[in-house]
MINU-598109 format. One line per 5 residues: their letters; for each residue x, z, y of N, C-alpha, C. Coordinates in steps of 0.2 Angstrom, whole numbers, plus 5000, padded with zeros to 4 digits. Atoms other than C-alpha are relative to their C-alpha. Layout:
! MINU-598109
A> X,Z,Y,X,Z,Y,X,Z,Y ~ ...
//
This chain:
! MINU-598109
XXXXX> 5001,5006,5003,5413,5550,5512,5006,4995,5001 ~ 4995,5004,5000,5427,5536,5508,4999,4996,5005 ~ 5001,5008,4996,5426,5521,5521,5005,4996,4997 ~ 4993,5005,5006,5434,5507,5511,5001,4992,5004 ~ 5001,5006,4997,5439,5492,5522,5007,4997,4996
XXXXX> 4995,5003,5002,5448,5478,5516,5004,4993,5003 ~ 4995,5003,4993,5461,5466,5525,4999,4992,4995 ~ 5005,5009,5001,5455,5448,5521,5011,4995,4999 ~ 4993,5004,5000,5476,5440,5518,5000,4995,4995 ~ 5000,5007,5006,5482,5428,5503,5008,5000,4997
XXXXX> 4996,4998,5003,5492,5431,5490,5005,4993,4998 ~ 4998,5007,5001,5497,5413,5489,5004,4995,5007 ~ 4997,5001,4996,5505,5413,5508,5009,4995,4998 ~ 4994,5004,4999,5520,5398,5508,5001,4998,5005 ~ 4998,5002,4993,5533,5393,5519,5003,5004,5004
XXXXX> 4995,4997,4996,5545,5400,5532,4994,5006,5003 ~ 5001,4995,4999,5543,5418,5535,5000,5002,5008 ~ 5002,5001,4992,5533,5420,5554,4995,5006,5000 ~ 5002,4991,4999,5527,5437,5559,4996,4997,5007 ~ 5003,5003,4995,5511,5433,5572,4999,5004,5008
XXXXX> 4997,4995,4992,5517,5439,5590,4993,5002,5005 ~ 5007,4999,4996,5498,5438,5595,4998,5006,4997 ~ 5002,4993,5002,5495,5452,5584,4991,4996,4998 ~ 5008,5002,5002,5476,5440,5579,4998,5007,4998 ~ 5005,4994,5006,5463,5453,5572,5001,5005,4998
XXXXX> 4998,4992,5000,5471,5469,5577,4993,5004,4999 ~ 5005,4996,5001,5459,5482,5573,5005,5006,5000 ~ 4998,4995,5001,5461,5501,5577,4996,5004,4997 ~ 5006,4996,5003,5454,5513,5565,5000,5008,5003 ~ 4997,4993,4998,5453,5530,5573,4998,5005,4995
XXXXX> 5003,4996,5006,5455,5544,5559,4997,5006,5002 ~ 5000,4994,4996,5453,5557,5573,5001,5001,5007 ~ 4999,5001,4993,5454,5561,5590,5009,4999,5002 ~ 4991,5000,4999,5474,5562,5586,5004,4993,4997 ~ 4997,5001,5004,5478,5552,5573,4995,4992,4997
XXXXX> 5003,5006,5000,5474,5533,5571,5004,4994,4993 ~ 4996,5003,5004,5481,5519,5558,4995,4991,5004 ~ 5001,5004,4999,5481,5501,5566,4999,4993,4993 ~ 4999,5002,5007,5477,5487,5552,5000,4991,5004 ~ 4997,5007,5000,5483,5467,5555,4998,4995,4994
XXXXX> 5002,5005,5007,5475,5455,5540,5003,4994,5003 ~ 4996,5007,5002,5486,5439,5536,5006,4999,5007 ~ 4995,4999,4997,5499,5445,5549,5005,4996,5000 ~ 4994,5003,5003,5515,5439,5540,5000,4993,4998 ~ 5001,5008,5003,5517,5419,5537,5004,5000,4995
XXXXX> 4994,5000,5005,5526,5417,5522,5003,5005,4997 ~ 5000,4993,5003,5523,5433,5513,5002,4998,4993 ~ 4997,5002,5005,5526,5426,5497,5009,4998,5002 ~ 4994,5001,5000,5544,5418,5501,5005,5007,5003 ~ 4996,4993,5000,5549,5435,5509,5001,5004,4993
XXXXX> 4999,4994,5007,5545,5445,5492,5004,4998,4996 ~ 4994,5003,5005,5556,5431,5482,5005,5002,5003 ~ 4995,5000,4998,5569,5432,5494,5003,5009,4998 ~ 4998,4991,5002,5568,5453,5493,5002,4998,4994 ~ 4999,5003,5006,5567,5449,5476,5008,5003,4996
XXXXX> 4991,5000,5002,5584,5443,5474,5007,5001,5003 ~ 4992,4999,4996,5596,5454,5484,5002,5004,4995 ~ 4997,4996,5006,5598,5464,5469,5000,5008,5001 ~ 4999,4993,4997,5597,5481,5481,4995,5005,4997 ~ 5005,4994,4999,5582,5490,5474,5003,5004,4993
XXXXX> 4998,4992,5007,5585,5506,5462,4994,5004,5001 ~ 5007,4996,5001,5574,5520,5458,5005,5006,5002 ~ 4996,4996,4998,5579,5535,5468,4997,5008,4995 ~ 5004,4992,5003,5576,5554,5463,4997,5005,5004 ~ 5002,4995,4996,5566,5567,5469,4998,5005,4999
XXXXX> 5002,4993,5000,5563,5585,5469,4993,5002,4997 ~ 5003,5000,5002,5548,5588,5459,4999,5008,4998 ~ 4999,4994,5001,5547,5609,5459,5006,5001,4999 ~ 4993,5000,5001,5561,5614,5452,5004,4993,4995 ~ 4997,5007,5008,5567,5595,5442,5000,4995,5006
XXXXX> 4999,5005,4993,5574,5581,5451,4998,4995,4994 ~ 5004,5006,5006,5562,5566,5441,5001,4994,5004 ~ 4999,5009,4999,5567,5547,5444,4992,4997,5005 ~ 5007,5000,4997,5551,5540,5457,4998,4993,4997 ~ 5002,5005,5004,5540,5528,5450,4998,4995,5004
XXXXX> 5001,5005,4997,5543,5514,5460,5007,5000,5003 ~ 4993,5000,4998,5560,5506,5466,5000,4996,5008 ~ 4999,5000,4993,5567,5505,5484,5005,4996,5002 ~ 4992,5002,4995,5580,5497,5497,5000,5002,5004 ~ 4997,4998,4994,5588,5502,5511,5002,4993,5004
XXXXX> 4997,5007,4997,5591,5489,5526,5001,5003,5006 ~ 4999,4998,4994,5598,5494,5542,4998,4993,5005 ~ 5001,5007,4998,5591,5480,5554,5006,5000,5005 ~ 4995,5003,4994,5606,5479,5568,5008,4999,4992 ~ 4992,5004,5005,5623,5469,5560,5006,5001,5002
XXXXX> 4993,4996,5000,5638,5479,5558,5007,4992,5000 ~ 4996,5003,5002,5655,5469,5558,5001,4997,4994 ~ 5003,5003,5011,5652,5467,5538,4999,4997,4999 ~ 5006,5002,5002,5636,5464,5538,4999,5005,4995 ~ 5002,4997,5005,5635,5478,5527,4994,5002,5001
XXXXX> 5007,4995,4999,5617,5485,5523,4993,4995,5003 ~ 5004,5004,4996,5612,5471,5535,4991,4995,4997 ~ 5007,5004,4999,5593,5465,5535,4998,4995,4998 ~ 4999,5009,5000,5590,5447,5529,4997,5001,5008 ~ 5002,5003,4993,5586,5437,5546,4990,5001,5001
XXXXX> 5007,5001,5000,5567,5436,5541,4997,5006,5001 ~ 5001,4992,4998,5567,5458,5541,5000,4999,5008 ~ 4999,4998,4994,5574,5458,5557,4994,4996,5004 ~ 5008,5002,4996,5560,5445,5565,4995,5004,5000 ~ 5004,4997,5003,5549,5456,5556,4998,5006,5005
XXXXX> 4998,4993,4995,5556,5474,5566,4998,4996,5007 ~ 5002,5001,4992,5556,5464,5583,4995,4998,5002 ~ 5007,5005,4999,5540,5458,5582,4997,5006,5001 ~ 5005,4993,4998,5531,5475,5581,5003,5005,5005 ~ 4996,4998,4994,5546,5482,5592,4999,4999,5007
XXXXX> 5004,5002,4994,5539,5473,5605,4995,5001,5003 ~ 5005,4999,4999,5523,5475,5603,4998,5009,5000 ~ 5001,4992,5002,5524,5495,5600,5005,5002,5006 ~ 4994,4997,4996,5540,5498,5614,5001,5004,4995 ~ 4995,4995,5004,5549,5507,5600,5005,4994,4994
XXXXX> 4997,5003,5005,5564,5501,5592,5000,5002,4993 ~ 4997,4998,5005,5565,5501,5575,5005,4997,4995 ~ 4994,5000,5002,5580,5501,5568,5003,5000,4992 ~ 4999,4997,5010,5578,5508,5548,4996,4994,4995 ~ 5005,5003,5005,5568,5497,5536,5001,5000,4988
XXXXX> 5003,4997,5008,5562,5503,5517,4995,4995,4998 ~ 5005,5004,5003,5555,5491,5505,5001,5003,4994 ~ 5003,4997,5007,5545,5498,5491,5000,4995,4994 ~ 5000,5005,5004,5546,5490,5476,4992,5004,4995 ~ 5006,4995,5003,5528,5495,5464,5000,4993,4994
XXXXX> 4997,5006,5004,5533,5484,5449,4991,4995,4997 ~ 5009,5002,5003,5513,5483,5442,4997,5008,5002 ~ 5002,4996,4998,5502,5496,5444,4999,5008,4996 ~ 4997,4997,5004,5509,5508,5433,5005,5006,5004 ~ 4996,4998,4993,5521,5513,5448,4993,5002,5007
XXXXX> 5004,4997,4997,5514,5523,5463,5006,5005,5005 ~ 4995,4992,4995,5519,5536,5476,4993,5005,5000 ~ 5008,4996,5000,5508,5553,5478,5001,5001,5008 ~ 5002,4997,4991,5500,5561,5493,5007,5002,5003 ~ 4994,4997,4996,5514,5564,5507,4998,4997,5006
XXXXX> 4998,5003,4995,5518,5560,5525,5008,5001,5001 ~ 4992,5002,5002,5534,5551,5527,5006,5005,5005 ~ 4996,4994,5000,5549,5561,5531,5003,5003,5009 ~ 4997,4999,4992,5553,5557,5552,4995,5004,5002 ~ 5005,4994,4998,5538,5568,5555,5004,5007,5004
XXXXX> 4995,4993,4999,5552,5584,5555,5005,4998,5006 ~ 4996,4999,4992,5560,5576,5571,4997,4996,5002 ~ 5002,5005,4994,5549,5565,5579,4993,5002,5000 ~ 5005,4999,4998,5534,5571,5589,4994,4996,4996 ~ 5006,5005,5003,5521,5555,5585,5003,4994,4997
XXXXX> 4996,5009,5001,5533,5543,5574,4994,4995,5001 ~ 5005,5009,5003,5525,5525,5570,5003,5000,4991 ~ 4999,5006,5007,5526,5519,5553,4997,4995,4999 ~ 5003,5007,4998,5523,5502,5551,5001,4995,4992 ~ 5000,5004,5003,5520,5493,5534,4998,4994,5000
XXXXX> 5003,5007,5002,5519,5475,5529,5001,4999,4993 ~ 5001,5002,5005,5512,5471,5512,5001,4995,4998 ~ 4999,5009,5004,5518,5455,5500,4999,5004,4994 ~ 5002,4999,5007,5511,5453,5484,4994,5001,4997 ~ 5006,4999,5001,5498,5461,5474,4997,5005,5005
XXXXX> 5005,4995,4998,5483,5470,5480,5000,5006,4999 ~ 5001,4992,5001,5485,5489,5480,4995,5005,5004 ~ 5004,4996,4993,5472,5502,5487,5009,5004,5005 ~ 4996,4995,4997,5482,5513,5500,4994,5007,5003 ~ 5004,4995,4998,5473,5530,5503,5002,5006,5007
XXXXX> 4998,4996,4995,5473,5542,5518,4994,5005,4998 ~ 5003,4993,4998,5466,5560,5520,5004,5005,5004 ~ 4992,4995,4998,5470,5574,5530,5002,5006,4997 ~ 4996,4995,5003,5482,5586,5525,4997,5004,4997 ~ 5003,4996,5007,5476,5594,5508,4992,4998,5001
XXXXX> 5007,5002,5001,5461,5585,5509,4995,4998,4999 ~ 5002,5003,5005,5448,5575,5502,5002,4992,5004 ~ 4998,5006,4996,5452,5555,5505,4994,4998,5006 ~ 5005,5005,4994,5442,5547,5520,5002,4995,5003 ~ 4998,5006,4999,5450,5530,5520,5003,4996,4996
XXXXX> 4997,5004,5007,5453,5518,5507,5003,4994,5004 ~ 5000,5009,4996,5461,5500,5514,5003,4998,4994 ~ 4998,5004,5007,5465,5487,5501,5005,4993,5005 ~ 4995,5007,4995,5480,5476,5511,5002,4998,4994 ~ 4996,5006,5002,5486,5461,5503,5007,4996,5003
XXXXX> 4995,5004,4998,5500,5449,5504,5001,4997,5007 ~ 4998,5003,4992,5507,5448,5525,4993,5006,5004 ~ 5004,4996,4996,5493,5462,5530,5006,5004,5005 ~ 4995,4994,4996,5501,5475,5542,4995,5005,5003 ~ 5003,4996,4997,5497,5492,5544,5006,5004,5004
XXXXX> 4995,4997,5000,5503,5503,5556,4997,5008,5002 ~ 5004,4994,5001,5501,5523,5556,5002,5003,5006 ~ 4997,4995,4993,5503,5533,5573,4998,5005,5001 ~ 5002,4993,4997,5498,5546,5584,5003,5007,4997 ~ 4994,4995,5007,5501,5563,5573,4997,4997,4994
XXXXX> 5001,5002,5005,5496,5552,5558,5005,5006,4996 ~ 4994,4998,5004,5512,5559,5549,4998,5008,4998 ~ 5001,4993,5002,5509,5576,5553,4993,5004,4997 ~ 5006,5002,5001,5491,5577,5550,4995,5001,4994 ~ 5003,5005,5006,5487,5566,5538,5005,4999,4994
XXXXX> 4996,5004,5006,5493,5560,5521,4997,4995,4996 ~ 4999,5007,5005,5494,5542,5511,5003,5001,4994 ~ 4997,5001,5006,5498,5537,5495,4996,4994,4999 ~ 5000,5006,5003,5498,5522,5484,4998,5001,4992 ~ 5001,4996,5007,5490,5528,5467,5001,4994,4997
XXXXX> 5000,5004,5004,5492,5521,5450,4993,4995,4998 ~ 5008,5005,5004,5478,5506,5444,5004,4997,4995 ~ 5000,5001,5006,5478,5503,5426,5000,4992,5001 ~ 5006,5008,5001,5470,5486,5429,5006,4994,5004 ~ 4995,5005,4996,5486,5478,5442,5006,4999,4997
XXXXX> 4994,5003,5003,5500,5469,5432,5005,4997,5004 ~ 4997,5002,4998,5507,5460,5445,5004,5004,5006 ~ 4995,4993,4997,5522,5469,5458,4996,4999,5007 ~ 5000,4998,4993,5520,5472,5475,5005,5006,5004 ~ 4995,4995,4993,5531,5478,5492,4998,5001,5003
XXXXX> 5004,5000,4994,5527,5487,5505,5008,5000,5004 ~ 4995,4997,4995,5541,5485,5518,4996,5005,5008 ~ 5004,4996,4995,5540,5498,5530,5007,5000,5005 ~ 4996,5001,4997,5550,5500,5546,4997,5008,5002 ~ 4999,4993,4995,5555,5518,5556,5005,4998,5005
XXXXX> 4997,4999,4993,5562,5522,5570,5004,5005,5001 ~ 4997,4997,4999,5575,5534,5573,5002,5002,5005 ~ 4998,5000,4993,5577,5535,5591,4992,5005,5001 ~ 5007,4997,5000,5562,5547,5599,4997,4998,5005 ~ 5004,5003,4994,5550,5540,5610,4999,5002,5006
XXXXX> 5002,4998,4993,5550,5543,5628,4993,5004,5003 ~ 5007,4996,5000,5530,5549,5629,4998,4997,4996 ~ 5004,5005,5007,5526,5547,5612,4992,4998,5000 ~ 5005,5006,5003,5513,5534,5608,4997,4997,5006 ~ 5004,5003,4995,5509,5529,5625,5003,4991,4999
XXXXX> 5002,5009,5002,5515,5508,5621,4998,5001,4993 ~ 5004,5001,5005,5506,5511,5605,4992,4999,5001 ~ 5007,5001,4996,5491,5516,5615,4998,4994,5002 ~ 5001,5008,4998,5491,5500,5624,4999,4995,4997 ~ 4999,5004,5006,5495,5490,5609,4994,5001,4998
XXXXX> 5005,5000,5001,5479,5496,5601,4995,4999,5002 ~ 5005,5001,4999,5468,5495,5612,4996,4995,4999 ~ 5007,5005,5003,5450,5486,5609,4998,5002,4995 ~ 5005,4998,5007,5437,5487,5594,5005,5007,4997 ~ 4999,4992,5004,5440,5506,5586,4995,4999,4994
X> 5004,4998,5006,5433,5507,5569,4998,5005,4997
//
């Protein structure tokens, strides 16, 4: 059976971009005895002003990817941010990313360092079932999205499975995925006919490998288990 929980945010969030270091109204949803996904409703202050600023760096493109044998354009476009500031500034994070990474860096004891923003222009765009790619060298990564924008379902199930978790995050939600989610389990963003308007997921990774993975995750979540 699905469980379908929805994150209560606002798509109409204004004003300077403020990441809530109380973490209000964490909830941990356990998918399994392994594998967990933390979820944060109306997290992000000024979710809206972030997706304009994303918006207009001009960075997003449509990458390619391997599809059996054919390497097919993916239907949704992407950016790349490193969050630490080179001599350049090349690559570099707007200031509002970086508060964003230190905010759950703190609260997770893991740096992260990498940050991906989705772009899903309407709902025409999508990603399929997968778990994301640092699996292949890290024990228990984190993945850690923060939604702006429109409402998209996000699904989970495990590995070839059928779904058993629907969440519906909005503008400044935050979810984050841990334990063996990654290996485990798999998400995706499917296509709805019926959503016109865009939506970003910024997502942050970590590159670095955790000292005893998930144990300041552990901490981090605990209280109410759903």
């Amino acid at each position: 059976m699905i469980e379908a929980v929805g994150l209560q945010g606002s798509l109409f969030d204004e004003g300077a971009v403020r990441p809530d270091r109380a973490f209000t109204g964490l909830r941990r949803i356990a998918l399994d005895e392994r594998s967990w996904v933390d979820s944060c409703p109306s997290w992000l202050g000024g979710a809206d002003a972030l997706f304009e600023e994303l918006l207009g760096t001009g960075r997003f493109t449509r990458r390619t990817v391997r599809v059996w044998d054919n390497e097919v354009l993916e239907p949704r476009m992407t950016a790349g941010f490193d969050v630490e500031v080179d001599s350049r500034g090349a690559g570099a994070a707007p200031a509002a990313l970086r508060d964003v990474a230190a905010a759950v860096s703190e609260r997770y004891g893991v740096t992260f360092d990498r940050i991906w923003v989705n772009l899903y222009r309407d709902g025409r765009d999508s990603v399929a079932w997968h778990g994301d790619r640092n699996r292949h060298s890290h024990r228990d990564p984190l993945v850690v999205t923060v939604s702006l924008g429109a409402t998209r379902r996000f699904l989970l199930r495990p590995r070839g499975g059928r779904t058993a978790l629907e969440l519906h995050p909005t503008g400044g939600d935050l979810l984050v995925m841990g334990g063996a989610c990654q290996h485990e389990w798999e998400h995706t963003v499917p296509k709805e006919a019926a959503v016109t308007a865009p939506r970003m997921s910024v997502t942050l990774r970590h590159t670095a490998h955790l000292d005893r993975p998930g144990e300041r995750a552990e901490l981090a979540g605990r209280g109410r288990t759903w």
